[in-house]
C-alpha positions as CSV (number, residue, x, y, z in Angstrom):
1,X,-150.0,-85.4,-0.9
2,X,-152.0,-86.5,1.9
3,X,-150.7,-86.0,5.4
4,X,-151.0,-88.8,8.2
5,X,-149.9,-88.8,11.9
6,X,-149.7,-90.6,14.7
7,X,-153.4,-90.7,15.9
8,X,-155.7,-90.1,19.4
9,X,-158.2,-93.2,20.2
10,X,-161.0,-93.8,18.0
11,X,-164.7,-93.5,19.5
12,X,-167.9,-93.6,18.1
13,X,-169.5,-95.4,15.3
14,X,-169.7,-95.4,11.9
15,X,-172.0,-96.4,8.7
16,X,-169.6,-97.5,5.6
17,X,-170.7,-97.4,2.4
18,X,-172.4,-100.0,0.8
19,X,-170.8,-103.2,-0.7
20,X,-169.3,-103.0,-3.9
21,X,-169.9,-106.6,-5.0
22,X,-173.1,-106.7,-4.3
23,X,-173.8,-102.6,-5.8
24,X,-171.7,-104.1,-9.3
25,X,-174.3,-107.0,-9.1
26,X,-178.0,-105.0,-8.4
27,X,-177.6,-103.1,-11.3
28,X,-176.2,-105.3,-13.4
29,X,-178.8,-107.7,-12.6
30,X,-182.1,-105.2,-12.4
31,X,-181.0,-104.5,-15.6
32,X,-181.7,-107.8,-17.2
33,X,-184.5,-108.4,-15.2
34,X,-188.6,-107.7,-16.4
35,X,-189.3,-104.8,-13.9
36,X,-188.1,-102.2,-11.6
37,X,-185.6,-103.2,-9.3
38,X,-185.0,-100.9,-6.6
39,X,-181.8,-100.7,-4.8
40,X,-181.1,-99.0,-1.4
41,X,-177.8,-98.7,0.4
42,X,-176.0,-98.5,-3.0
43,X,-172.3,-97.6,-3.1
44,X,-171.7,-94.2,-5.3
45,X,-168.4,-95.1,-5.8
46,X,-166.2,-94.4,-9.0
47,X,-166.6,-98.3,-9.6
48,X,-169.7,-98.8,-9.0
49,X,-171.1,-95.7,-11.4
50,X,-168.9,-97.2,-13.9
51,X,-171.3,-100.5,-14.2
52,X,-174.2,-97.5,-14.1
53,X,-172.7,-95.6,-16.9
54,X,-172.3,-99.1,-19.4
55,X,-175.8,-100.3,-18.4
56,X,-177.2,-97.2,-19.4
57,X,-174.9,-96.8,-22.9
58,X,-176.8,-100.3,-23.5
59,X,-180.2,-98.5,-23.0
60,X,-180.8,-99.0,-19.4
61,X,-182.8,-96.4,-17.7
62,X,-181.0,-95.8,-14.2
63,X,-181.4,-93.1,-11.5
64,X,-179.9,-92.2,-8.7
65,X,-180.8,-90.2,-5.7
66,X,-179.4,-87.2,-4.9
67,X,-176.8,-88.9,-2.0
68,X,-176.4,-91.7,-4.9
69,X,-177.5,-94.3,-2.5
70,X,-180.6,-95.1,-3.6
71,X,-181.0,-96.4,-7.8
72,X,-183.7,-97.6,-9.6
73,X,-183.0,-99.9,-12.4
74,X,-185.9,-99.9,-15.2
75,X,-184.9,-103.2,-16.4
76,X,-185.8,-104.5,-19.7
77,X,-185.5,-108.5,-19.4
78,X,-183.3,-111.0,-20.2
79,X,-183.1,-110.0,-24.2
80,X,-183.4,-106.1,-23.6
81,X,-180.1,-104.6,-24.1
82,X,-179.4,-102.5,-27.4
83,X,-176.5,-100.8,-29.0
84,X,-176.6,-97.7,-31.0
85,X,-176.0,-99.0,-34.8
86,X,-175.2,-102.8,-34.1
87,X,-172.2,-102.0,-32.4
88,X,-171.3,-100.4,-28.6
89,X,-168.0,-99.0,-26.3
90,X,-167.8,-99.3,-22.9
91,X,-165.6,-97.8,-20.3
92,X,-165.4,-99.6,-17.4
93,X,-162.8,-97.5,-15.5
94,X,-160.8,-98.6,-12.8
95,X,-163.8,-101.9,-12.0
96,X,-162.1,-105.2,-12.6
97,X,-165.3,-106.3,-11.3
98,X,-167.3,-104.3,-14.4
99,X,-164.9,-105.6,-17.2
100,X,-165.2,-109.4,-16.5
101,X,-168.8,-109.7,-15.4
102,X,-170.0,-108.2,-18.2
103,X,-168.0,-109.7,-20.9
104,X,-170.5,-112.8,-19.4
105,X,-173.6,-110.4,-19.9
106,X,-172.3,-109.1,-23.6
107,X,-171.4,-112.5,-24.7
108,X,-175.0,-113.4,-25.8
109,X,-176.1,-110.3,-26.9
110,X,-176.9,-109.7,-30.6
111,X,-174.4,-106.7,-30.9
112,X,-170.7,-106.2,-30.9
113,X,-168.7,-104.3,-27.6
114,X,-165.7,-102.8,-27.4
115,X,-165.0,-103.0,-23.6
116,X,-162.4,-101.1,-22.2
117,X,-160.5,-99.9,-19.0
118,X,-158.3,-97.4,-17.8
119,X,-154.6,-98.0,-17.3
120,X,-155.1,-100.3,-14.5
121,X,-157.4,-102.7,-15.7
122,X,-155.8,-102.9,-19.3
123,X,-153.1,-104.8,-17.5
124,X,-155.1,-107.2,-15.8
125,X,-155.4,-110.7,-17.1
126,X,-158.9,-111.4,-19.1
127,X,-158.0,-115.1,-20.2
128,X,-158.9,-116.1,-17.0
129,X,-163.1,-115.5,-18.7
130,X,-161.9,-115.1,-22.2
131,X,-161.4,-119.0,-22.2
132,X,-164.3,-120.4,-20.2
133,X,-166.5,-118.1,-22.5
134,X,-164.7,-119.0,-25.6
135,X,-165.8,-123.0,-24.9
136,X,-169.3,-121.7,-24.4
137,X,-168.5,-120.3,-28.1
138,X,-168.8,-117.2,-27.6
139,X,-166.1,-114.7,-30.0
140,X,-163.9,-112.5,-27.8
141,X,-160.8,-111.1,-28.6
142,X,-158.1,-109.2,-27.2
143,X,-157.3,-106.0,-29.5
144,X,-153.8,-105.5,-28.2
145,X,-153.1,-109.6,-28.3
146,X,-151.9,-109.8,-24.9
147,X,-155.0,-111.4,-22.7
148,X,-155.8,-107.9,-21.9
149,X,-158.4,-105.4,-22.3
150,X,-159.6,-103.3,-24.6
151,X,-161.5,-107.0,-25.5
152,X,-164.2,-106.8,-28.7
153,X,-167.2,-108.7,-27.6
154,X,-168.9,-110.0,-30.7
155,X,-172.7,-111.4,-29.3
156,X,-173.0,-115.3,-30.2
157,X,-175.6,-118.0,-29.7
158,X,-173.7,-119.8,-26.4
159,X,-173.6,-123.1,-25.5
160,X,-173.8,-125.2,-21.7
161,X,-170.7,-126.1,-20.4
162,X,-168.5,-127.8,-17.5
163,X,-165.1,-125.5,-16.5
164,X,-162.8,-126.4,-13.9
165,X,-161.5,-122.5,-12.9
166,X,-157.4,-123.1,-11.4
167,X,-158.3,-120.4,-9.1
168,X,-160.9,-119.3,-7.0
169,X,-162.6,-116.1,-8.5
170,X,-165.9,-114.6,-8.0
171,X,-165.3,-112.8,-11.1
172,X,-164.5,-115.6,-13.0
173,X,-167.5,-117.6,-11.8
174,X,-170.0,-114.7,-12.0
175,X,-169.4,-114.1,-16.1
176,X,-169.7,-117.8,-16.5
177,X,-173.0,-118.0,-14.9
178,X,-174.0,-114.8,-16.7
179,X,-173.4,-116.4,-19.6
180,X,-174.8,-119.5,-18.4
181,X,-178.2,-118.3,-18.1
182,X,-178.7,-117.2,-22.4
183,X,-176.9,-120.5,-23.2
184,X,-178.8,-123.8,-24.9
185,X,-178.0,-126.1,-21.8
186,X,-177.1,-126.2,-18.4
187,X,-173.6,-124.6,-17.0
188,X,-171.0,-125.7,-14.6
189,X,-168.5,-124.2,-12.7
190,X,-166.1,-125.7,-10.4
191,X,-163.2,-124.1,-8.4
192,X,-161.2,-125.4,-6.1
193,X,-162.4,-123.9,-3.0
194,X,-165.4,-121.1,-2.4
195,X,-165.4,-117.8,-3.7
196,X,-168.0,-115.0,-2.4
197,X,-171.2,-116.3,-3.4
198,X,-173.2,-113.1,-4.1
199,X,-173.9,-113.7,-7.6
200,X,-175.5,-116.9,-6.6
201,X,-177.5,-115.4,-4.1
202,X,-179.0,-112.5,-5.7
203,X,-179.1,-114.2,-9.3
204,X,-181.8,-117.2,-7.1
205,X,-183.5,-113.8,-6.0
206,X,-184.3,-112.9,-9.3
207,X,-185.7,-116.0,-10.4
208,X,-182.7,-117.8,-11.8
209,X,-182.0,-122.2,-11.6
210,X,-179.2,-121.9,-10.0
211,X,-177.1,-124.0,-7.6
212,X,-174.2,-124.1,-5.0
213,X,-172.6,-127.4,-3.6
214,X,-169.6,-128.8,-2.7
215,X,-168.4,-132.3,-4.0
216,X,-165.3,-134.0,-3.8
217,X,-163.3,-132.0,-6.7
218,X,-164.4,-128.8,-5.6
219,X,-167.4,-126.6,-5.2
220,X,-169.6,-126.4,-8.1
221,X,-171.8,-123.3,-9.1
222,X,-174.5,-124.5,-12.0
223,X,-177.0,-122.3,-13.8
224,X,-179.7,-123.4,-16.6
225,X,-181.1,-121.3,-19.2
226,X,-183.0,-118.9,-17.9
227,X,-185.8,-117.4,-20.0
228,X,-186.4,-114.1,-18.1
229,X,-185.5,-112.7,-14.6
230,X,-187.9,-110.5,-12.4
231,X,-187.1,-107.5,-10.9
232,X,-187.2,-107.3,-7.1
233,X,-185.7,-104.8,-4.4
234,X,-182.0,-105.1,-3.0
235,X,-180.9,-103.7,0.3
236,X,-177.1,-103.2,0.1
237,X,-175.2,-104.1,3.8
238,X,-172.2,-102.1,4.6
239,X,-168.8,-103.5,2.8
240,X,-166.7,-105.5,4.9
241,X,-163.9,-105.0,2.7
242,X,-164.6,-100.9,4.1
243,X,-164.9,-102.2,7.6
244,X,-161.7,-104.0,7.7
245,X,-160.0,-100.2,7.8
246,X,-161.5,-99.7,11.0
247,X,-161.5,-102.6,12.6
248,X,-157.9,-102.7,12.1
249,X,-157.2,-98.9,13.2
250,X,-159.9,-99.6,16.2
251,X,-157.6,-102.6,16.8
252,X,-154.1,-100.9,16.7
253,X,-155.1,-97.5,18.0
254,X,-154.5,-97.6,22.1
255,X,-157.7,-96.5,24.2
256,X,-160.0,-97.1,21.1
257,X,-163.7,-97.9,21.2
258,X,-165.6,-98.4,17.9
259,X,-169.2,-99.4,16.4
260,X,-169.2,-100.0,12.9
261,X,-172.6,-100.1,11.8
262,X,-174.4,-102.6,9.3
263,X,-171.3,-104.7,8.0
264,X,-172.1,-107.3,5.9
265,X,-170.7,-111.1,7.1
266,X,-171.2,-113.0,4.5
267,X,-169.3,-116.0,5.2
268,X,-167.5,-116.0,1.6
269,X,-166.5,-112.4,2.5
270,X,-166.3,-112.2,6.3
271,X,-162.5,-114.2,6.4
272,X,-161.1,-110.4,7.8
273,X,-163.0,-111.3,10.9
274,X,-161.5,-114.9,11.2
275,X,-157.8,-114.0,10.8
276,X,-158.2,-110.7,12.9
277,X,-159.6,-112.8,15.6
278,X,-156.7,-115.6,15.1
279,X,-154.4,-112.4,16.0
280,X,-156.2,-112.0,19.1
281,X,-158.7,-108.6,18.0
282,X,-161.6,-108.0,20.1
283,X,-164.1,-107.9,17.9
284,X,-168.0,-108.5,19.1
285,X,-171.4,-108.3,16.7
286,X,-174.0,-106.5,18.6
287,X,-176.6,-107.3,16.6
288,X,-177.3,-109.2,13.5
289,X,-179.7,-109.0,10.8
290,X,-180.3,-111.0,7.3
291,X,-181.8,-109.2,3.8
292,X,-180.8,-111.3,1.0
293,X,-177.1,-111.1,2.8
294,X,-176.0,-111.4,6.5
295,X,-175.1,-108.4,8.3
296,X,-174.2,-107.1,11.8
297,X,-172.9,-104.1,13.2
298,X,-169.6,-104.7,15.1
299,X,-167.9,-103.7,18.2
300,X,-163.9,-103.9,18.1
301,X,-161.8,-102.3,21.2
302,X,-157.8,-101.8,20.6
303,X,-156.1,-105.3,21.7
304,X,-152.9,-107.3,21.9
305,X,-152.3,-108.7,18.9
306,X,-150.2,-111.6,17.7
307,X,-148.7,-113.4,14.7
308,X,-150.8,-115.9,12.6
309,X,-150.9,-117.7,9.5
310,X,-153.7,-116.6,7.0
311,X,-153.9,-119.6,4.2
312,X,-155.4,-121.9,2.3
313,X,-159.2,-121.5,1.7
314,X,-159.9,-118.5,4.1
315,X,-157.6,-116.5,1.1
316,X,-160.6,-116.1,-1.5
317,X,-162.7,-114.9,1.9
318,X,-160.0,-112.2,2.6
319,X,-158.0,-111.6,-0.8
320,X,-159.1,-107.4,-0.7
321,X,-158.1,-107.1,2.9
322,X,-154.8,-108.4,3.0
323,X,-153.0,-105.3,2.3
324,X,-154.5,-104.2,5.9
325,X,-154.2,-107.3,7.6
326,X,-150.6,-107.1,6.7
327,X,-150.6,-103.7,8.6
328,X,-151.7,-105.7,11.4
329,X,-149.4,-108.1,11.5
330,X,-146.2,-105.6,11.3
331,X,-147.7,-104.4,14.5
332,X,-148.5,-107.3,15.6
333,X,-146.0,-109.8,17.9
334,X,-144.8,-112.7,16.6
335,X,-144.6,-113.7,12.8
336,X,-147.5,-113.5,10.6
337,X,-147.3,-116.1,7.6
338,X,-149.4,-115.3,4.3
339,X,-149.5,-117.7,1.5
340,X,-151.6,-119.4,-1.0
341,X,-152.7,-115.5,-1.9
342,X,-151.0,-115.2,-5.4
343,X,-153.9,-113.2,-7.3
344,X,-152.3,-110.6,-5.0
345,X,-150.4,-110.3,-8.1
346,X,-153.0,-109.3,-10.3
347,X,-155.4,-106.8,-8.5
348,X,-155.3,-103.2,-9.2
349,X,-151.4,-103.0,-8.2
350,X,-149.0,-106.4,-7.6
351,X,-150.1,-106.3,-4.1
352,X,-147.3,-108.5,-2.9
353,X,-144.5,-105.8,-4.1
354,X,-146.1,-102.6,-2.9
355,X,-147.0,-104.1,0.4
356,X,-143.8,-105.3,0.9
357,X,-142.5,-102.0,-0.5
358,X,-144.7,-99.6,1.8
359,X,-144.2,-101.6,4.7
360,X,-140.3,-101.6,4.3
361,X,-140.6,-97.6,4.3
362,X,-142.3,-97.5,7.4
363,X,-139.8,-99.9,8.8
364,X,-141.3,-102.9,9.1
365,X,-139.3,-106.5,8.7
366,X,-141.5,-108.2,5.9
367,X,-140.3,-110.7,3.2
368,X,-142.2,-111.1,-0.2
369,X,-142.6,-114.7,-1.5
370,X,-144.2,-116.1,-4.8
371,X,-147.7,-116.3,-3.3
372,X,-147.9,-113.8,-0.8
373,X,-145.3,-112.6,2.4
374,X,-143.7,-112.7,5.7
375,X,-143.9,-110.3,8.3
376,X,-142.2,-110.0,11.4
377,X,-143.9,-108.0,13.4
378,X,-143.2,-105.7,16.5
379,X,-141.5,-103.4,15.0
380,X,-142.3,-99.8,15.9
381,X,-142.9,-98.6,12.4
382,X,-141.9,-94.6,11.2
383,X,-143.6,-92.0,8.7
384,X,-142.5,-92.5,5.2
385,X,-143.4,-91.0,1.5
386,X,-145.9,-93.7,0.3
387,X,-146.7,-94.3,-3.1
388,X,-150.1,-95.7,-3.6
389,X,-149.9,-97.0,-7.0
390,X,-153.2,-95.5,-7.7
391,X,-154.7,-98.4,-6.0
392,X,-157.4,-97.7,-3.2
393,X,-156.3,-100.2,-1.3
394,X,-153.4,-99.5,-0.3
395,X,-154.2,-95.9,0.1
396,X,-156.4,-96.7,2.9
397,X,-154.4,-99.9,4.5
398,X,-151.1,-97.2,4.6
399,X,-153.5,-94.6,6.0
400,X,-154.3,-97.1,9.0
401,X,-150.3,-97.8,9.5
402,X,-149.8,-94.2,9.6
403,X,-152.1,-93.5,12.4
404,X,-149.4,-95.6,14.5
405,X,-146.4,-94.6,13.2
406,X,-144.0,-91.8,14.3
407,X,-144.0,-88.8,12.5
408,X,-145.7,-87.8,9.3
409,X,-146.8,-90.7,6.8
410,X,-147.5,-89.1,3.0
411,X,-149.4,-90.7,0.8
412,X,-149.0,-89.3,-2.8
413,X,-152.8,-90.1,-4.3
414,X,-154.8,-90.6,-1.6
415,X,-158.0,-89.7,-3.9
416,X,-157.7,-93.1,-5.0
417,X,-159.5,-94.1,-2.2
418,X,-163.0,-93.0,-4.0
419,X,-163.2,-95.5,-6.0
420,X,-164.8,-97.9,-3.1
421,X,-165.1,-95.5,-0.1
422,X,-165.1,-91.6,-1.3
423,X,-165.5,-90.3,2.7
424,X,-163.1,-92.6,4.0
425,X,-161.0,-89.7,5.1
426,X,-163.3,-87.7,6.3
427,X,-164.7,-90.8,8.5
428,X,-161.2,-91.4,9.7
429,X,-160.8,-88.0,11.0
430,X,-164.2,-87.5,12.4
431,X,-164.0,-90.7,15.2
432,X,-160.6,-89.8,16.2
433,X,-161.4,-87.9,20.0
């Protein structure tokens, strides 16, 4: 059990750890590119070394620094990955992010996988890539029948496609294009609106075809064969989805006062900022700087905050932060409307339910609907036993609405919380005056 209570103003500044998305993507990347592809500001999270630890059972040479936040990736090229006796397994932990990018990357290859999860991610729905992938012909199938992992990954020749996604994923849309880029024609993705665009970012970095436009059905991502991929070197910004911890307990927090250093703002990522601001937060970029992805570090001072509604196409921009954001709208006055956010179902936990179920605890009025809730806030919210569900995010979003609550807030895994930001605690405590 981890013990929360009410807490004094926050002051200071602080670095967060890199981005996730973008960590997943360097090494998964380097590793198919001709060359060494060195990465700095790397997040050594459980995640993250998960895509490490499968990239090197495929024959990958990758080292890490002694901190872990600096990698080098001896990539092979395009056609380098092997398997030990024509056939591989592959944990990929608690990293949603792992298991359906690379069923894109292992698709191609001329070896079998067996790809696999823990608990978590074995419940999470794979159809979502196993059917864009099967059109491209490649042979995947789920060993328990279900649409779930374990999946066995049998490498086929792939073909170009078109595939209209019903959602908005960037996971969805990055094993496509992964896919894309061994198959014998151009590939085509469209979703409905714009998910985070890193993939198609760093993927043009490397040396890729690939494009990014919107048109009148929806926003189309397209990749052509690529015949090889060159290394280059990645400088990770700070995860936004990290930031929005603080700029919510900077927000909430009377008397607080808080730099948070080198936060990426990628525009696909950076909807935390839009709806925070749309509840009145005072939040200021100080300066602003652009590697291969926008960043900024960013002032936010405690403020007034009010109700909004958070819908529509900012929801793929803000999906990971909700959990907090609904933390700031049961303190918040007014009503706070979330919808159009369904995939809340389908992330590490059912996000809507243990939200609402947290949040209820603590004494907050919220409502759960099919596609996300409603909170009225105001409120003045009470320590309660929270049960984190083993998901991170929630860990930290309750650890934020315990610092304004009376009395003592437990949260029963709060080691969860490594698996995107393993000093989160310790950061929390330290900028508290």
């Amino acid at each position: 059990m981890y013990s929360i209570h009410k807490a004094s103003p926050l002051r200071g500044e602080v670095t967060i750890p890199g981005d996730k998305s973008i960590s997943h993507r360097s090494v998964m990347f380097g590793a198919l590119a001709r060359g060494t592809t060195r990465i700095s500001g790397f997040l050594n999270g459980q995640d993250c070394l998960s895509t490490v630890d499968c990239f090197r059972r495929m024959g990958i040479r990758i080292d890490l620094s002694p901190d872990g936040h600096s990698v080098t990736v001896a990539g092979k090229g395009m056609r380098g990955l092997t398997a030990p006796d024509g056939r591989i397994r592959l944990y990929t932990g608690n990293s949603g992010t792992t298991t359906r990018i690379i069923s894109g990357i292992l698709a191609p290859q001329p070896f079998t996988s067996i790809l696999s999860g823990d608990s978590s991610v074995n419940r999470r729905p794979m159809g979502r890539i196993i059917s864009p992938l099967g059109r491209m012909g490649a042979d995947i199938r789920s060993l328990s029948d279900n649409g779930c992992a374990p999946l066995e990954i049998n490498g086929r020749p792939l073909h170009g496609t078109v595939w209209r996604s019903p959602v908005a994923s960037a996971q969805v849309k990055s094993a496509v294009l992964c896919a894309g880029l061994y198959a014998d024609s151009p590939t085509v993705l469209i979703e409905p609106s714009l998910s985070r665009d890193h993939t198609e970012r760093m993927l043009a970095s490397f040396g890729a075809d690939i494009t990014s436009e919107q048109k009148e059905d929806g926003w189309h991502a397209s990749v052509k064969p690529c015949e090889e991929l060159y290394a280059r070197d990645i400088t990770v910004p700070g995860d936004i989805s990290s930031a929005a911890y603080f700029i919510a307990a900077a927000s909430l927090v009377p008397g607080s006062e808080l730099l948070i250093r080198n936060t990426g703002t990628n525009p696909t990522r950076a909807g935390i900022l839009q709806a925070a601001r749309a509840m009145g937060a005072d939040i200021r970029p100080v300066s602003e700087t652009m590697q291969g992805e926008p960043a900024a570090d960013l002032l936010v001072r405690t403020a007034s905050l009010k109700g909004t509604v958070i819908e529509g196409s900012l929801i793929p921009a803000l999906i990971d932060e909700l959990p907090v954001l609904a933390v700031m709208a049961a303190a918040a006055e007014g009503e706070t409307v979330i919808r159009d956010a369904a995939e809340l179902k389908v992330k590490e936990s059912d996000r809507i339910a243990t939200v609402t179920e947290g949040l209820r605890a603590m004494g907050a009025d919220i409502t759960p609907t099919d596609d996300g809730m409603i909170i009225r806030g105001g409120r003045p919210l009470h320590g309660a036993l929270i049960h984190t569900y083993g998901d991170h995010r929630l860990a930290m979003s309750f650890a934020v609405a315990g610092m304004i609550a009376e009395g003592e807030t437990l949260l029963d895994n709060a080691e969860c919380a490594a698996v995107s930001y393993p000093a989160f605690f310790t950061d929390l405590q330290r900028l508290q005056m």
